[in-house]
C-alpha positions in Angstrom: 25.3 19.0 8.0 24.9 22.2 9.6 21.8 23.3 11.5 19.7 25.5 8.4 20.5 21.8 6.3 18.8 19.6 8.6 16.1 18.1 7.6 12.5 18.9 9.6 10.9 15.3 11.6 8.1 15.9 9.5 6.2 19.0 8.0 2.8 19.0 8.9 0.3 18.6 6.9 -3.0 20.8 6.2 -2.2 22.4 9.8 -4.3 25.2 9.3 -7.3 23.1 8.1 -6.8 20.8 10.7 -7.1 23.1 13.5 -10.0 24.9 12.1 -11.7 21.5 11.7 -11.4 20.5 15.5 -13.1 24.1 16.2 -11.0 24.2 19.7 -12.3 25.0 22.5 -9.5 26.3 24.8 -10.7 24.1 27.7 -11.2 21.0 26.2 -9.4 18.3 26.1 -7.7 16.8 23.0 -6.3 13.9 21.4 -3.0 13.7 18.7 -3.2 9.9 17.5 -0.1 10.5 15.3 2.3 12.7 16.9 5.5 12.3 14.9 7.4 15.8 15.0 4.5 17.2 17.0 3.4 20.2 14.4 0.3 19.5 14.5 0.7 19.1 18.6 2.0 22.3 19.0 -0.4 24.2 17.0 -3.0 22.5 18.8 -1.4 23.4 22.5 -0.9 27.2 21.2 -5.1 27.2 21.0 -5.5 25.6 24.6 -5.7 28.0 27.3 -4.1 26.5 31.3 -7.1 24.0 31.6 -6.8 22.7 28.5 -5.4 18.8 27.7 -3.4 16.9 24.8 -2.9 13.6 24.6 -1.0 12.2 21.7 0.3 8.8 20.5 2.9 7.4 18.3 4.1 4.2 18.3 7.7 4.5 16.8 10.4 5.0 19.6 12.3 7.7 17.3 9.0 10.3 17.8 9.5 10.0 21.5 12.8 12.7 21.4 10.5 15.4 20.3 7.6 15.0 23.5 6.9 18.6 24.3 7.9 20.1 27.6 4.6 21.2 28.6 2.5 20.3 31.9 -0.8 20.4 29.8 0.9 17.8 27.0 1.6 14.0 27.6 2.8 11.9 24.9 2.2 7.9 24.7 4.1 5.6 23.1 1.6 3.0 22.0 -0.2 2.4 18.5 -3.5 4.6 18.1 -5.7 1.4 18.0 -5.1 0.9 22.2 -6.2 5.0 23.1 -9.3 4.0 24.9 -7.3 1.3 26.8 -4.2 3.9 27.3 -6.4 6.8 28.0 -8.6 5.2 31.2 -4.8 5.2 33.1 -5.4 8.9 33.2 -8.8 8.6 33.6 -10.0 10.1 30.1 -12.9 9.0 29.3 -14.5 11.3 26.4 -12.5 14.2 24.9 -13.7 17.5 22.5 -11.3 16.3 19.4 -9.4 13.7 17.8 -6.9 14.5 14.9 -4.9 12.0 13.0 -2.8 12.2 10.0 -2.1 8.8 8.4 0.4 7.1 6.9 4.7 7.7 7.7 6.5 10.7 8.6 9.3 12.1 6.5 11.7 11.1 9.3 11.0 7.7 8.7 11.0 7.7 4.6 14.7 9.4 5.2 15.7 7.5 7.9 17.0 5.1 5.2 17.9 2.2 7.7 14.1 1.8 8.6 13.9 0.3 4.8 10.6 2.7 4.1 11.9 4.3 1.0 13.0 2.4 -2.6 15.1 5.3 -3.3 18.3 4.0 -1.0 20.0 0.5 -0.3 18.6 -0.4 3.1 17.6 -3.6 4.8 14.2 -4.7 3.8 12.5 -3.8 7.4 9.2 -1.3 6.7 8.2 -1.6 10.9 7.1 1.5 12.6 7.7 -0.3 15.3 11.0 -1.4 15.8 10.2 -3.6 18.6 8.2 -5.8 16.6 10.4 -8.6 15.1 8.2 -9.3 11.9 9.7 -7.4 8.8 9.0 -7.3 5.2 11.8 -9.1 4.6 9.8 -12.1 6.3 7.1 -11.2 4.0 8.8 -11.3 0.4 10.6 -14.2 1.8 8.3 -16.7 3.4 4.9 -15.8 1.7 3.7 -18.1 -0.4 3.1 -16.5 -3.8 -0.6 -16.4 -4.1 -0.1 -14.8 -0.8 2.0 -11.8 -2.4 -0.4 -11.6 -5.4 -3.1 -11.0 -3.0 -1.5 -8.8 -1.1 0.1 -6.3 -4.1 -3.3 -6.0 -5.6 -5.6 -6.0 -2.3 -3.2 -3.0 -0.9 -1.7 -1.4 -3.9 -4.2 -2.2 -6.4 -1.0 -3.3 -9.0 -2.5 -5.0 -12.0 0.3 -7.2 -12.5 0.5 -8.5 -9.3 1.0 -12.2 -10.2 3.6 -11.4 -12.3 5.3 -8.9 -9.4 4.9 -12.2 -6.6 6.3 -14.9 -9.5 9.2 -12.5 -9.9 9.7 -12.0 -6.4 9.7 -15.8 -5.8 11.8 -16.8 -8.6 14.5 -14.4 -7.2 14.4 -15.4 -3.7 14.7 -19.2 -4.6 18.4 -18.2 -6.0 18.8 -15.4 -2.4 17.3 -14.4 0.0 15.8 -10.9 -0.3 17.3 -9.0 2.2 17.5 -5.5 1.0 15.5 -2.4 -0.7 17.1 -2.4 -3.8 17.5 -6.3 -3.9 13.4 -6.1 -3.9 13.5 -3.5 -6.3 15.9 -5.4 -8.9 13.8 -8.3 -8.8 10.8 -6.3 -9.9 12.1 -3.6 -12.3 11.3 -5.5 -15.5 7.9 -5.3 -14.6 7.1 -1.8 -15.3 8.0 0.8 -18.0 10.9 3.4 -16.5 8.8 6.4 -16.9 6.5 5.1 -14.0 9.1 2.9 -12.2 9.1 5.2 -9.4 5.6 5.0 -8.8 5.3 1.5 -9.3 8.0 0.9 -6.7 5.9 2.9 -4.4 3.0 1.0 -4.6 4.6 -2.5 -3.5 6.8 -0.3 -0.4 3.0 0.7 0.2 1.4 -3.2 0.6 4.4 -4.4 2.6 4.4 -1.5 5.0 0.7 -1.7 5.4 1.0 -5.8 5.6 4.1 -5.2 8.3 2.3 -3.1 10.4 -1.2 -4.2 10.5 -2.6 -1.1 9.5 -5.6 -1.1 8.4 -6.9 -3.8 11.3 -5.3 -0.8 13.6 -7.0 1.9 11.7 -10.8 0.1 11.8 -9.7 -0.2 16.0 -9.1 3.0 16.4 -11.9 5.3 14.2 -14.6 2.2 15.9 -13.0 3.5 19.3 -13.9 7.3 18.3 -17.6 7.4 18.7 -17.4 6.5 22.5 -14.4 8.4 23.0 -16.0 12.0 21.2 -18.3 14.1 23.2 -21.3 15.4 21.6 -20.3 18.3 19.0 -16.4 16.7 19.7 -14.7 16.8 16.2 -12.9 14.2 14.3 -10.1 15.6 11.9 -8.2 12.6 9.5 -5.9 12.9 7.1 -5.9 9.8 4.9 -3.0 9.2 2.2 -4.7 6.5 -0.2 -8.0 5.2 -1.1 -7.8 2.4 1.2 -7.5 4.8 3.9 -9.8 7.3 3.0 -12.8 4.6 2.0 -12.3 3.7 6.0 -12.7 6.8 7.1 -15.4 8.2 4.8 -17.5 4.8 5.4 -17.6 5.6 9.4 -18.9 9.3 8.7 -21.3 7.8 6.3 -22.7 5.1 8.5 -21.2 4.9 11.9 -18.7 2.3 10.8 -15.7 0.9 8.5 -17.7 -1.5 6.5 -20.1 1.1 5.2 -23.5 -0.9 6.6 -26.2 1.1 7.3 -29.1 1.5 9.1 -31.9 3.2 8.6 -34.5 4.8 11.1 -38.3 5.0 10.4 -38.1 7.6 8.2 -36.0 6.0 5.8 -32.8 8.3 7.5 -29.2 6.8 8.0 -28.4 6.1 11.2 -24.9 7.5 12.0 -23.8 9.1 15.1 -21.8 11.4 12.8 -22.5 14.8 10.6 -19.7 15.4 7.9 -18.7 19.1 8.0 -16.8 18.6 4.7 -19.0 17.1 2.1 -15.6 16.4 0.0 -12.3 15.9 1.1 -10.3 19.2 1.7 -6.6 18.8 -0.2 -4.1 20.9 0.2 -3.5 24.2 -2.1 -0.6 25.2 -4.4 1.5 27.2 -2.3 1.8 23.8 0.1 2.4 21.7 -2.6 5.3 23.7 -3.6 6.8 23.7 0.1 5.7 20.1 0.9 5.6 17.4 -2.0 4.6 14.4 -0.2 1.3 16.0 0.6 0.2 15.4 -2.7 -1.8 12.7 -2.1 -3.6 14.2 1.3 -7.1 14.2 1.8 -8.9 15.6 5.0 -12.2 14.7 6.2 -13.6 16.4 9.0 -17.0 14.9 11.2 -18.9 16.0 14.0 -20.6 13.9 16.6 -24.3 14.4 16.8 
């Protein structure tokens, strides 16, 4: 494959309205919680003038080959939910911004070994972090199959998710499930082939957020955020599905996950936030033609009181 075929890390996504969201201040000091390819990195270290600071994270090993040579830049390899814990080692204590953009990177859906995508025979793996020995092939394996029900409609929302875990154990009592399309096969019955594709994706979706913990990590990390933003700091998140994006539009609401509020004498919410996009901001034609998988993007932007 020559140069000109090779495939981008990963395109970012809403760049523009990401960076217009943090409303940089060339000075300040910012954070990357999902650095990937570093797009959104760069764009953010062409806005920061010599004082300036970016701090990124990313957890999978394979982003580390693309840290940016830059004495201004320093790239951690640890999950977003430890920044607080990472960041006092370099004695950051409060920052102007905090960008993340949720979910995988194209690197990893075509890195076809990792197992993220249904589209190519891979082993059944789904970790962003490959030094983590659980798998979802320990999942679809060794979960009982209540356990799978529960988990295909909690984090996929899949109607037929007791038929999907029955199916799933009735093959793996004649083999063990060890690859993508093994999954897949086991499963295809289940669904009409005009939304097979999508159906697939759903179930890739539960495992991956079951392998990884995410959403425990993503309640860590936007609870971390309020003592981590200075006042008028910006918080910029790109969410990919509803489970995501109920997370993070719950914290701007009330000041946390679980969407409790509080209310002050006046009958006000208390939240230490102030949305600066009353709806989600989604990208436009022209990047859907140029980038498909940011179809499902949506961008919330807050501000700290």
């Amino acid at each position: 494959m020559s140069d000109s075929q090779i495939k981008p890390y990963h395109v970012p996504v809403l760049l523009n309205e990401c960076l217009e969201g943090l409303n940089i201040n060339p000075d300040g000091i910012y954070l990357d919680l999902t650095f990937g390819g570093g797009g959104h990195s760069r764009a953010v270290l062409d806005r920061l003038s010599d004082k300036g600071q970016l701090f990124a994270f990313d957890k999978d090993k394979d982003a580390l080959d693309n840290a940016i040579d830059d004495d201004r830049f320093c790239l951690i390899n640890a999950d977003y939910s430890e920044m607080t814990k990472q960041l006092r080692m370099y004695r950051i204590t409060q920052v102007d911004g905090i960008l993340a953009d949720l979910g995988i990177s194209s690197h990893q859906i075509d890195t076809s070994q990792r197992g993220f995508s249904f589209r190519s025979d891979a082993p059944l793996d789904l970790r962003m972090n490959t030094d983590n020995a659980f798998t979802a092939a320990d999942v679809v394996n060794s979960y009982t199959q209540e356990q799978l029900s529960k988990l295909f409609f909690t984090y996929a929302e899949i109607p037929n998710a007791k038929q999907v875990a029955k199916a799933i154990c009735k093959k793996r009592d004649e083999q063990y499930i060890a690859t993508t399309a093994e999954l897949c096969s086991a499963v295809k019955t289940l669904t009409k082939p005009n939304i097979e594709n999508k159906f697939f994706a759903k179930i890739f979706q539960a495992l991956r957020i079951e392998v990884n913990d995410e959403l425990a990590s993503l309640d860590s990390m936007l609870m971390q955020c309020e003592g981590l933003l200075k006042p008028k700091g910006r918080l910029v998140i790109i969410s990919y599905h509803s489970l995501e994006d109920k997370k993070v539009k719950q914290l701007i609401r009330s000041g946390n996950t679980e969407g409790k509020t509080e209310k002050d004498f006046y009958g006000n919410v208390n939240t230490p936030y102030i949305p600066v996009t009353r709806k989600p901001i989604t990208p436009g034609e022209e990047e859907l033609l140029q980038n498909t998988r940011s179809r499902s993007a949506k961008l919330r932007v807050a501000e700290k009181k």
